[in-house]
N, C-alpha and C positions, 0 to 999 in steps of 0.2 A: 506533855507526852501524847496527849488525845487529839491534840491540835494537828503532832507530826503526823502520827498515826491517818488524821482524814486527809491529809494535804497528799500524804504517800497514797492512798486510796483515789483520791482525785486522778493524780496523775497515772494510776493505770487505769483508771474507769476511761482516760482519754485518750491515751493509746490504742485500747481494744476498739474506739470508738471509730479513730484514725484506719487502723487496721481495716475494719469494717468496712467503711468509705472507700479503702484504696480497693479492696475484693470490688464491690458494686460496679466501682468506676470500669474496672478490666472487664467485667461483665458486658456494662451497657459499650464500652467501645469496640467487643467484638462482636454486637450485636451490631449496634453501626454501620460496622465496617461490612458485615455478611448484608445490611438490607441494602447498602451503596454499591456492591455489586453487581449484588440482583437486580438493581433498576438499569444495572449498565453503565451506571457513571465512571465505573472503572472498570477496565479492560478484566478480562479471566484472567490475563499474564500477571495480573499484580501479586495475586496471590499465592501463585505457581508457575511452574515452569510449560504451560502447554501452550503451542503455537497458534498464534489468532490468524484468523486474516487481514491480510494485510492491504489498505485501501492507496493505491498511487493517483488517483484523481485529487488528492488534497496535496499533493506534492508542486513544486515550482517547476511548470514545462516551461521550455524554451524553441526556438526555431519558427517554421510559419503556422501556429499555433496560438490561441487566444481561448479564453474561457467564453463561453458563450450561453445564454439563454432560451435561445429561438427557437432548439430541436431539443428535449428531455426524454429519457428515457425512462418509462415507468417502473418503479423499482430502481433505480440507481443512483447517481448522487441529482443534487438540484440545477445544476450547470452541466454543460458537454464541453470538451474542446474543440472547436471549430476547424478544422485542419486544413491548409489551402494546399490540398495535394497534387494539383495539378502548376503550383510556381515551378519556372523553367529558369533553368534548366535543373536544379534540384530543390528537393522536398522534402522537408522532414520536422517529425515529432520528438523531441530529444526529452527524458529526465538523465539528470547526476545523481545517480543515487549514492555520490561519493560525497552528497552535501547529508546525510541519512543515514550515518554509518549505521543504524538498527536494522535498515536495507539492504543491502550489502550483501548478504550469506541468503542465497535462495537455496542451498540445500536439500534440507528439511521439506521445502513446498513442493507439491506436487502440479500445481497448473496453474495459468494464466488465465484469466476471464475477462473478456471485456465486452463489448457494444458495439458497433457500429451502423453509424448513420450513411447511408446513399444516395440521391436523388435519383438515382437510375440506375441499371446497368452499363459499364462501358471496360473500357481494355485494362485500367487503371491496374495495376499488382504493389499489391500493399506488402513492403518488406517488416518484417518485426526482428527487428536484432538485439540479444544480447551481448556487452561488454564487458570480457573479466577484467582488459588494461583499461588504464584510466587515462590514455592518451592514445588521439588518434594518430592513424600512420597507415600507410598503404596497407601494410605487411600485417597491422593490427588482424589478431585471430578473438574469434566471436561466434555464437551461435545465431541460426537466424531461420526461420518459418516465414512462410509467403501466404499471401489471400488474394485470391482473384478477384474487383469486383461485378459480381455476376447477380446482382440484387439489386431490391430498394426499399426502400425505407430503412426500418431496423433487423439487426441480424444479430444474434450472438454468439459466441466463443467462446469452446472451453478446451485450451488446446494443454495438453500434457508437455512439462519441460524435454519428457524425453522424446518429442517429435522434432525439436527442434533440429535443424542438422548443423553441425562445427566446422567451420571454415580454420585451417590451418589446423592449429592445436590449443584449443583452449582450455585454460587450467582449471576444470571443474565447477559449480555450479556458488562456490563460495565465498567467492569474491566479487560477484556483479557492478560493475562501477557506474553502466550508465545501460539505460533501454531506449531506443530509438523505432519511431515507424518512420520508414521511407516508401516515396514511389520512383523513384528512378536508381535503385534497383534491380540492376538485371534486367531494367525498362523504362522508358522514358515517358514522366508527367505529360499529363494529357491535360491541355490548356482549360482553366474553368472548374476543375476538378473541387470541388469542396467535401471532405467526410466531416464528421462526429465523432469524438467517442466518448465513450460515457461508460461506467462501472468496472474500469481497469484494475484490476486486483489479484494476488495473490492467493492459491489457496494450497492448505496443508494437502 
């Protein structure tokens, strides 16, 4: 009987023990979790719903665009895209942000930010357009903002979604399929042309 009696005692002395362990463990891993935050290893969305910003320089461009080294913009990412804005007879910077669906819904964001590099001033007009269809076509309706270039070196941007102005009828800010820089737009590439851009990103 004394026997059962310690055996029965054992086994809650190990349970409460069990218990215990499992309390600590929740402990240390919501501790964890709040210091891997805080150093930034994980995004603030992880653990809520509030809008980060959003970096498109780590995104797959395509068009006469290449990543490039040569020109950095201090504070921004570590590479530019090299832009030959001046290829004839067109020119352009394309993302799909239809490969990103997290991308997708600019809603919520309030502006666009980016960089750009110059060698000079000259006639160049840099078209910025966004795409709500996801296929091109004449008739294709989009938003789009213009920059003169009338500088050099570096120059920054912070332009408001609602600057942009909408060609035809596009269906709101929630669907963005693809963003596009052009220079023959509205104007024709100017031979030799080369920009930069560098810290393209979204912000709430």
């Amino acid at each position: 009987m004394n026997a059962f009696l310690n055996y029965a005692k054992l086994c809650q002395d190990l349970a409460g023990s069990h218990v215990t362990l499992l309390q600590s463990l929740r402990v240390s891993l919501r501790k964890a979790l709040f210091l891997v935050m805080a150093m930034g290893v994980l995004p603030a969305s992880a653990g809520s719903d509030e809008l980060v910003v959003s970096n498109l320089m780590e995104m797959k461009w395509t068009g006469n665009v290449k990543p490039s080294s040569e020109k950095i913009f201090a504070g921004g990412s570590d590479y530019s895209l090299s832009w030959e804005a001046g290829h004839v007879p067109t020119s352009r910077a394309r993302l799909l942000l239809e490969d990103y669906s997290n991308l997708t819904d600019w809603s919520s964001y309030h502006t666009l930010e980016l960089s750009i590099y110059a060698e000079r001033p000259n006639e160049t007009l840099i078209t910025i357009a966004a795409y709500p269809e996801p296929l091109e076509s004449d008739e294709a309706s989009y938003y789009f903002y213009r920059i003169p270039v009338d500088w050099s070196g570096w120059k920054e941007f912070s332009i408001p979604l609602e600057k942009f102005s909408p060609v035809r009828s596009p269906d709101g800010w929630s669907k963005i399929s693809r963003l596009e820089f052009m220079s023959h737009h509205g104007a024709s590439p100017i031979p030799g042309t080369i920009l930069y851009l560098n810290n393209i990103r979204l912000k709430p």
